[in-house]
C-alpha positions in Angstrom: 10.5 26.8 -34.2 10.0 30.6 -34.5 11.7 32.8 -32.1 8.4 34.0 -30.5 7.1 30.7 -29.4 10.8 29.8 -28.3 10.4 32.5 -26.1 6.5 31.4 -24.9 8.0 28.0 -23.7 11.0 29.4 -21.8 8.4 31.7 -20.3 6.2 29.1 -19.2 9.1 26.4 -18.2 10.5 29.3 -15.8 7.4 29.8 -14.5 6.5 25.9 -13.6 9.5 25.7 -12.1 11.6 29.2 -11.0 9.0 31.4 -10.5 5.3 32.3 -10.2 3.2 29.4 -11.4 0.5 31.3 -12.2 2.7 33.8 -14.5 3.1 31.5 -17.1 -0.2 30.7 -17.9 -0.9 33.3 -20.4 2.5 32.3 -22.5 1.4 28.7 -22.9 -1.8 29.2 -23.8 -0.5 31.3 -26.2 2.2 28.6 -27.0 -0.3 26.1 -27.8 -2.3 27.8 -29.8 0.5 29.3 -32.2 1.8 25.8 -31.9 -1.5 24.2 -33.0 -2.1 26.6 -35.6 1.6 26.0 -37.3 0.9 22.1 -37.5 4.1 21.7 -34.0 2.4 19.0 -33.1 5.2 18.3 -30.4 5.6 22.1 -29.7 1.9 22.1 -29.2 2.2 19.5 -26.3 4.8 20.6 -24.6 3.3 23.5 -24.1 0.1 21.6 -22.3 1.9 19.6 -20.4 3.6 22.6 -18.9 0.5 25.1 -18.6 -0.8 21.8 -17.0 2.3 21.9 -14.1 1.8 26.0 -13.8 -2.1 25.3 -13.3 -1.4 22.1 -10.8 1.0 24.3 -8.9 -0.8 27.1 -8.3 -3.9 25.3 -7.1 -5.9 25.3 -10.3 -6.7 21.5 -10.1 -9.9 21.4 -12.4 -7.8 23.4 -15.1 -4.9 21.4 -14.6 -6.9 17.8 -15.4 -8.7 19.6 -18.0 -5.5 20.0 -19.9 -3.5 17.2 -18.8 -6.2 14.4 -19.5 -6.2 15.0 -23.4 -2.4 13.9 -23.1 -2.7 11.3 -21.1 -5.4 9.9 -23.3 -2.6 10.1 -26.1 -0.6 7.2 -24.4 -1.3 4.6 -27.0 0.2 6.5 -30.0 2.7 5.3 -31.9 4.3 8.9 -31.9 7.1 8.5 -29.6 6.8 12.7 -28.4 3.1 11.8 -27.3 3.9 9.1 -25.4 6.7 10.8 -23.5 4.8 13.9 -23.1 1.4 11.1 -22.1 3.9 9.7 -19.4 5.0 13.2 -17.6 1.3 14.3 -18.2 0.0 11.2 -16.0 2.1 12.0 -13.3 1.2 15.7 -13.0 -2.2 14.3 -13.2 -1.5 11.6 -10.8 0.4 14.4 -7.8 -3.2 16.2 -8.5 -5.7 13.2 -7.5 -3.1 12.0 -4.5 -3.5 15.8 -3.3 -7.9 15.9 -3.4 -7.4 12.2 -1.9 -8.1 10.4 -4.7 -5.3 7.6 -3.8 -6.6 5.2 -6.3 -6.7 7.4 -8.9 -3.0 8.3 -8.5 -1.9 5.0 -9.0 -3.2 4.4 -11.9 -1.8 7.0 -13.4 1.4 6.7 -11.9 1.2 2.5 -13.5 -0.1 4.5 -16.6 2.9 6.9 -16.6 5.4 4.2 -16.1 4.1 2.0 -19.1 4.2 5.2 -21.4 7.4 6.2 -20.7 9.2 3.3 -22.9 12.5 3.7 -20.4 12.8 7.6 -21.2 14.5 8.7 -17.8 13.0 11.8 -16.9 9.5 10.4 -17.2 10.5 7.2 -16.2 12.0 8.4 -13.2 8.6 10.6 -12.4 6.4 7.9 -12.7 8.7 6.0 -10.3 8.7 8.8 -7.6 5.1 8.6 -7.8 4.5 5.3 -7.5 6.7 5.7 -4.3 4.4 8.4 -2.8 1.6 6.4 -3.7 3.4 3.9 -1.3 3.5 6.5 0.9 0.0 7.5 1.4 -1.0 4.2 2.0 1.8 3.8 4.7 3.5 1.2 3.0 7.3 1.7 3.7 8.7 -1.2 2.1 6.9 -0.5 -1.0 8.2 2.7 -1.0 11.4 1.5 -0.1 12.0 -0.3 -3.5 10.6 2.5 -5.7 13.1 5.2 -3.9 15.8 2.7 -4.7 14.4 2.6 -8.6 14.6 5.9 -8.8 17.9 6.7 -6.9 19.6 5.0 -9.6 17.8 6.1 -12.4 18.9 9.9 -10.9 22.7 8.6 -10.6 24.8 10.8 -12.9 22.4 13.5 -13.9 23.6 16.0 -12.2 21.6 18.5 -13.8 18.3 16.6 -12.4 17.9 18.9 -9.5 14.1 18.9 -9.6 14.8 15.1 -9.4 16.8 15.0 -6.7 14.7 17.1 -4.9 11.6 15.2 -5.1 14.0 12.2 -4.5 14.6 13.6 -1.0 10.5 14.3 0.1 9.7 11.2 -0.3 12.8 9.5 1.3 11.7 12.2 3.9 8.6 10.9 4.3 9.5 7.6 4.6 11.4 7.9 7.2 9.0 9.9 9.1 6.6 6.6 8.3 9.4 4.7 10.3 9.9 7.2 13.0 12.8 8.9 12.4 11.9 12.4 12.4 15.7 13.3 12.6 16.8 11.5 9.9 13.9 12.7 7.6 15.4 16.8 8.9 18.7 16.1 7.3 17.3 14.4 4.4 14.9 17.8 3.7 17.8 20.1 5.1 19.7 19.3 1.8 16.8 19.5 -0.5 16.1 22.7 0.4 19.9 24.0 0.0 19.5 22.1 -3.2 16.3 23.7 -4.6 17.9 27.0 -3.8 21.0 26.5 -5.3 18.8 25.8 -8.2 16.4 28.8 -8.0 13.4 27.1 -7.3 11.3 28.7 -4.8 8.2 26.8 -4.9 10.3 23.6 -4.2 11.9 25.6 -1.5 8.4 25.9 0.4 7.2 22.7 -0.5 10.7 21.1 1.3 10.2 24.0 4.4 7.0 22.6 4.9 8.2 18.7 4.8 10.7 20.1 7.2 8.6 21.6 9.3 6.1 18.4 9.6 9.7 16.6 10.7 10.6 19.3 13.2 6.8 18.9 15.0 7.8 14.6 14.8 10.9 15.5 16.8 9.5 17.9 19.2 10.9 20.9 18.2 7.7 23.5 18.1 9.6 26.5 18.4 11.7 25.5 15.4 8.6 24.4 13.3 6.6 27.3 13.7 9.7 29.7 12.5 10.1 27.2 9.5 6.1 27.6 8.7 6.0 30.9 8.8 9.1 30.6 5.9 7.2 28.0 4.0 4.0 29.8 3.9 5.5 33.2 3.8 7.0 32.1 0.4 4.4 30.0 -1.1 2.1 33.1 -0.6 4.6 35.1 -3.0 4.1 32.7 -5.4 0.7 32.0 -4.7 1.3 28.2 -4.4 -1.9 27.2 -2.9 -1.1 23.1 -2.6 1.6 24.2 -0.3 0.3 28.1 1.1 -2.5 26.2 2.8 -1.4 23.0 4.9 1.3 25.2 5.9 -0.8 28.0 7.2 -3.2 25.1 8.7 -0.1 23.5 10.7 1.0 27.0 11.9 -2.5 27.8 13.0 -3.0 24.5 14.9 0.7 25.3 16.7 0.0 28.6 18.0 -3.5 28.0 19.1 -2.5 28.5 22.4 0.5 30.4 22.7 -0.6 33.1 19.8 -4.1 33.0 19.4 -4.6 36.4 17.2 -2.2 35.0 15.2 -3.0 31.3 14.9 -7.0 32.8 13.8 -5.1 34.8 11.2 -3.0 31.7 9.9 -6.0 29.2 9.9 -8.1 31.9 8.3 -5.8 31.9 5.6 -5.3 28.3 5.4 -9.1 28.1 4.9 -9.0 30.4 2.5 -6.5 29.0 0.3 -8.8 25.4 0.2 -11.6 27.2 -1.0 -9.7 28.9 -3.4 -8.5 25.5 -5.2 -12.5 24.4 -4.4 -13.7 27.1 -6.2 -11.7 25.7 -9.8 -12.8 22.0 -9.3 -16.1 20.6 -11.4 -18.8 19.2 -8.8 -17.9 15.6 -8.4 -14.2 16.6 -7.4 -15.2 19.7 -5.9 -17.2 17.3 -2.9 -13.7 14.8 -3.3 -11.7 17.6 -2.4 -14.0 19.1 0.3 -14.7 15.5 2.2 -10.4 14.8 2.2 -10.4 14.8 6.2 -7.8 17.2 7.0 -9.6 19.6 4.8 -12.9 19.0 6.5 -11.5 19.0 9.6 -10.0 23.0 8.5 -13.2 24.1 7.3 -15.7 22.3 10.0 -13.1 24.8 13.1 
C-alpha cells in the first residue's frame, strides 16, 4: 500500500471515530477510487465500509446505504476480506434502518452480519451488540439479556476494544432503563463516557451524554438532565452528528417548555432542523419511513 492511500484511510478511520464524521469523507472517496484503480481490492473496501460509518454518523443515511449495500451484497464470497468487511457493513447498515424505524430491517441485517462474520471478533461482536439493541427496540429484555452476555465475553481481554466497550455499556444501559432502573443504567453510562474520553472519541461522548441524560429524566433528576443535554448536543453540534444533535436538542426543548421557553423554541427549532437535514439525503420511500417514525412526527407536527 502506497504511502498516500495509507494516509487516506487513517484520515478517514480518525474521522469515523475521533473526530468530525463528515471530515473524512473526501479522503475515502478518494481512497476508494485510488484503491479501485490499483486492483486493492481489500483496500478498496475498507475504505467503503468506513466512508459508510462517516456518512451514517453524520446523518447522511441515503449515502451511507448507498455505499454500504454493495458490501453487504458481497456476503456470499468466498473471499474471506469481503465477508468480514460484508459483516461490519451490515451492521452499520443495520444501526441506520433501527434509527429511520425500520426495526425489521435491522434484524436482518444484524442475523446477516452475524452469519458473515465466520467467528471474526470484531464483527462478530458488532453483529451481537446489534442483535441486542434490536432486543431492545422491541422491549425484549431477556433477549437482550443473552446477547449482552454474548458479547461481554467476546469483549473479555481486548483491552484495546474501547469502541466495544462502549457500545457494550448503551445497551446494558438501556436495558436496564427497560427494567426500571434508571440509576443503575447512570452508572453504567457514567463510565462509558469516562471511557470514550479516555479514548478521544467525542461523538461517542455525546451519544453516551445523551443516554445519560434519558436515565437522569427516568430518575427524576430534570435539573441534571437538562445540563447534561445541553453537553450532549452542544458537542454533537461541533461535530455535526445529526443522529445524536437532534433527539438531544428535542429532549432539551420538551424539558424547558415551561421553565425556559425562548430557549426550549430555540432547542426544538434546532432539533427540527437537524431531522430535515438527514430527510433531505434519504431517496422517497425512506425519506416518508423516516418522516412517519413517531417521535419524529410528533417533532415536526409542534
Amino acid at each position: 500500500m502506497s504511502d498516500d492511500l495509507a494516509e487516506l484511510l487513517a484520515t478517514g478511520e480518525r474521522a469515523a471515530f475521533h473526530g468530525r464524521p463528515a471530515s473524512g469523507v473526501v479522503a475515502l472517496e478518494s481512497a476508494f477510487e485510488r484503491a479501485r484503480a490499483d486492483g486493492m481490492g481489500a483496500e478498496a473496501t475498507a475504505a467503503a465500509w468506513l466512508l459508510g460509518v462517516c456518512l451514517a454518523a453524520a446523518g447522511k443515511f441515503g449515502g451511507s446505504l448507498a455505499v454500504l449495500e454493495p458490501l453487504v451484497a458481497a456476503g456470499a464470497s468466498e473471499v474471506p476480506e469481503r465477508r468480514l468487511f460484508a459483516a461490519l457493513a451490515a451492521s452499520t447498515s443495520a444501526a441506520v434502518r433501527r434509527q429511520l424505524g425500520q426495526l425489521d430491517e435491522a434484524r436482518v441485517l444484524d442475523e446477516s452480519a452475524l452469519s458473515f462474520s465466520n467467528g471474526a471478533p470484531e464483527a462478530t461482536f458488532d453483529a451481537t451488540i446489534g442483535l441486542a439493541a434490536d432486543a431492545i427496540v422491541t422491549d425484549d429484555a431477556d433477549a437482550a439479556r443473552e446477547y449482552i452476555e454474548r458479547a461481554r465475553s467476546l469483549a473479555e481481554g481486548h483491552h484495546d476494544w474501547w469502541r466495544q466497550r462502549v457500545r457494550l455499556g448503551w445497551v446494558e444501559a438501556e436495558v436496564a432503563l427497560l427494567e426500571d432502573d434508571p440509576q443503575r443504567a447512570r452508572e453504567t453510562l457514567l463510565r462509558a463516557v469516562q471511557l470514550a474520553e479516555m479514548s478521544g472519541a467525542p461523538r461517542h461522548v455525546a451519544k453516551t451524554l445523551l443516554l445519560l441524560a434519558v436515565s437522569q429524566v427516568q430518575a427524576g433528576s430534570l435539573a441534571e438532565a437538562e445540563n447534561t443535554l445541553r453537553r450532549a448536543a452542544t458537542l454533537a453540534e461541533s461535530l455535526g452528528a445529526l443522529p445524536t444533535l437532534w433527539p438531544s436538542r428535542a429532549l432539551l426543548g420538551a424539558l424547558l417548555e415551561e421553565s425556559a421557553p425562548a430557549e426550549s423554541a430555540k432547542s426544538l427549532s434546532a432539533a427540527r432542523g437537524g431531522v430535515i437535514a438527514i430527510a433531505d439525503d434519504l431517496p422517497d420511500d425512506l425519506r416518508g419511513v423516516w418522516l412517519d417514525r413517531p417521535d419524529v412526527a410528533a417533532l415536526l407536527g409542534g
